[in-house]
C-alpha positions as CSV (number, residue, x, y, z in Angstrom):
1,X,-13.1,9.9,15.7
2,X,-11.9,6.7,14.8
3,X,-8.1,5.9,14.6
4,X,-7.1,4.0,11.5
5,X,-3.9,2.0,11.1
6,X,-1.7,2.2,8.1
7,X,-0.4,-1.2,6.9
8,X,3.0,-1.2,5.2
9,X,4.3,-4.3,3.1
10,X,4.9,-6.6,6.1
11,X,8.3,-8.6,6.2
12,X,7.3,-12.0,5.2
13,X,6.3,-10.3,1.9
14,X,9.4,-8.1,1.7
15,X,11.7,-11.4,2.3
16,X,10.1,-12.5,-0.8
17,X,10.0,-9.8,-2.8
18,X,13.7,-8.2,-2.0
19,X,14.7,-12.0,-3.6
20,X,12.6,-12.4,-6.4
21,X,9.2,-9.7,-7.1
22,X,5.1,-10.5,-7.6
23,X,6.5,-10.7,-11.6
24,X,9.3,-12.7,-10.9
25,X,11.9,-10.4,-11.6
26,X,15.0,-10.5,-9.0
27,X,15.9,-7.3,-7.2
28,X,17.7,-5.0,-8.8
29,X,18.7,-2.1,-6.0
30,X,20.0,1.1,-7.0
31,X,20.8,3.8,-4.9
32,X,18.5,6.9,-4.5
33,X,20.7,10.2,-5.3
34,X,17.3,12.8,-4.8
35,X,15.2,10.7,-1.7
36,X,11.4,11.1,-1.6
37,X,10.3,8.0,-3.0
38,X,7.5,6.4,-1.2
39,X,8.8,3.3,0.6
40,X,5.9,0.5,1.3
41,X,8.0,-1.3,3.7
42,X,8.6,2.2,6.2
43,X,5.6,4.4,4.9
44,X,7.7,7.2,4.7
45,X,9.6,9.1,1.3
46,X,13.1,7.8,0.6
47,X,16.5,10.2,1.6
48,X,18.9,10.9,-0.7
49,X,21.5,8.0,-0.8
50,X,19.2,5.5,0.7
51,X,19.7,1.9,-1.3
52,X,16.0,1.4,-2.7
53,X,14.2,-0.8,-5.2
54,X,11.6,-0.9,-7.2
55,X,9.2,-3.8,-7.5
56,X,6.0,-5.7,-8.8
57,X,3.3,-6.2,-5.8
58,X,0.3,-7.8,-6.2
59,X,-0.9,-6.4,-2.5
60,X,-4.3,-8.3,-2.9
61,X,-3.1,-11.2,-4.0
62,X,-1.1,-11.6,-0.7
63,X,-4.4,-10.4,1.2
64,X,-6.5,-12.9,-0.3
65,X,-4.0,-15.5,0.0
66,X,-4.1,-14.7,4.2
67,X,-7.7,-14.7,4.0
68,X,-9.4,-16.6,1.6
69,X,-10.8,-14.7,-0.6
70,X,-11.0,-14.9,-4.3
71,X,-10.4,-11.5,-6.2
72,X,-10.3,-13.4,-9.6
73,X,-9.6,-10.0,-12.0
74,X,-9.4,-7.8,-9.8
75,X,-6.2,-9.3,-8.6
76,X,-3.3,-6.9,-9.9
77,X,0.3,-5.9,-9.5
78,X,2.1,-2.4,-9.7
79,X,5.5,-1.0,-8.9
80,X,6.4,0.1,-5.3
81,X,9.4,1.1,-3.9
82,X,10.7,-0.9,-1.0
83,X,14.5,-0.4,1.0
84,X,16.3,-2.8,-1.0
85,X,17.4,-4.0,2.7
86,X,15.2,-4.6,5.9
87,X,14.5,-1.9,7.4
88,X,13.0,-1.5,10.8
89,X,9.4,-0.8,9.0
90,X,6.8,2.8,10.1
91,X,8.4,5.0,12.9
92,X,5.4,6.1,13.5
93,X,1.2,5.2,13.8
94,X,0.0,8.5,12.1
95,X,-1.6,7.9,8.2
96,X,1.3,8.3,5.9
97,X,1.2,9.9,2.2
98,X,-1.8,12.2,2.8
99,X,-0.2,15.2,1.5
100,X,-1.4,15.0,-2.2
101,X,-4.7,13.5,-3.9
102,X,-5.0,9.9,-2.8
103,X,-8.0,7.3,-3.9
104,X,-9.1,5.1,-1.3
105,X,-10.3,1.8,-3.3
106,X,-12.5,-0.4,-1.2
107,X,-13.1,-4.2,-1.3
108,X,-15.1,-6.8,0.0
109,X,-14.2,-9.9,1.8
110,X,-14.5,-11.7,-1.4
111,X,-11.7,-9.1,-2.9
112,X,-13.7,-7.8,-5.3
113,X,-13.8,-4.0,-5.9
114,X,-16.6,-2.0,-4.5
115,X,-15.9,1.4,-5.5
116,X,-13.5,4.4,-4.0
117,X,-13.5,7.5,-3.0
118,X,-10.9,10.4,-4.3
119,X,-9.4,12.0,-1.5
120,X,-8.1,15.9,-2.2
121,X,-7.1,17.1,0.8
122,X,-5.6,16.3,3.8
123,X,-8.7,17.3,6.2
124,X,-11.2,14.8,4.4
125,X,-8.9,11.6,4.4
126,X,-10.3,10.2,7.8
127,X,-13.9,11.2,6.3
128,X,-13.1,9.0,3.4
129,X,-11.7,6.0,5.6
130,X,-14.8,6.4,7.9
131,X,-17.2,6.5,5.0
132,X,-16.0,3.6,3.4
133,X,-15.7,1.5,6.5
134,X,-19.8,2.6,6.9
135,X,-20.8,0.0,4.3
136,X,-20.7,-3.5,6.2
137,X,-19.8,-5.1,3.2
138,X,-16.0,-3.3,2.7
139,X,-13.3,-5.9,4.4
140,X,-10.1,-3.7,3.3
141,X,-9.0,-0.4,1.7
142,X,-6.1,0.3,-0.3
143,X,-4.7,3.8,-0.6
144,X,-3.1,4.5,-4.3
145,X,-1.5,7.4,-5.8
146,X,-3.9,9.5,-8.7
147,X,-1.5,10.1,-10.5
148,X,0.0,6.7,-11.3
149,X,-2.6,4.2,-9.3
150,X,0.2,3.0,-7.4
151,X,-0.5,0.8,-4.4
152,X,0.7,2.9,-1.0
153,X,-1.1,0.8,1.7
154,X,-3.8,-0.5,3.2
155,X,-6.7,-0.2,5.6
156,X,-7.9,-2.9,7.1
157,X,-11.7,-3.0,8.8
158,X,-11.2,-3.2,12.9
């Protein structure tokens, strides 16, 4: 079985976006009185009094922006939640926020979308991460939320 690695907002990108967001808002923390929002920077759920944000991210934007590549429309932003402070990013290697339906969107090297996958239960995630790494053509993965599309990470091939 192959091992797949989980990659959270990395801290260049979270300097930027804890001053001023992918929609050029400034941060506005608040503090989170319930916990269990899912934080891009740790890839783990919030706990109750933890200071916390919510932001724009335009997560293939900053990949193609790395790379190269030219997503053209399919470049797009969405809300995340971040620490509204650094943090000291995932505690752990295993596959975060596979507890509820995820999709797994997949894109080529170009950053344009190729399709997805919807994942509804724990048990088939690395099936759908293996599947979509099958097709040569798929450079990266993200892994959204169904229920609002939002960004949670992303997979990258090798």
């Amino acid at each position: 079985m192959t091992t797949y690695t989980a990659h959270p907002i990395g801290p260049a990108a979270l300097k930027e976006l804890r001053d001023t967001d992918d929609a050029g808002r400034r941060l506005a923390p608040l503090t989170d009185e319930e916990g269990g929002a899912p934080l891009r920077c740790c890839l783990r759920r919030s706990e109750p009094g933890e200071r916390i944000a919510l932001v724009s991210y335009a997560p293939l934007r900053r990949w193609a922006a790395e790379t190269g590549a030219e997503p053209g429309a399919y470049d797009e932003q969405g809300p995340v939640f971040i620490h509204a402070d650094a943090c000291a990013g995932p505690a752990t290697d295993a596959l975060p926020f596979t507890n509820a339906h995820r999709t797994v969107r997949r894109y080529s090297a170009e950053g344009h979308i190729l399709g997805g996958y919807l994942v509804e239960t724990p048990t088939t995630f690395d099936e759908a991460l293996t599947a979509a790494f099958t097709d040569p053509e798929v450079a990266l993965l993200h892994v959204r939320a169904v229920e609002y599309g939002c960004f949670l990470y992303e997979v990258r091939r090798g």
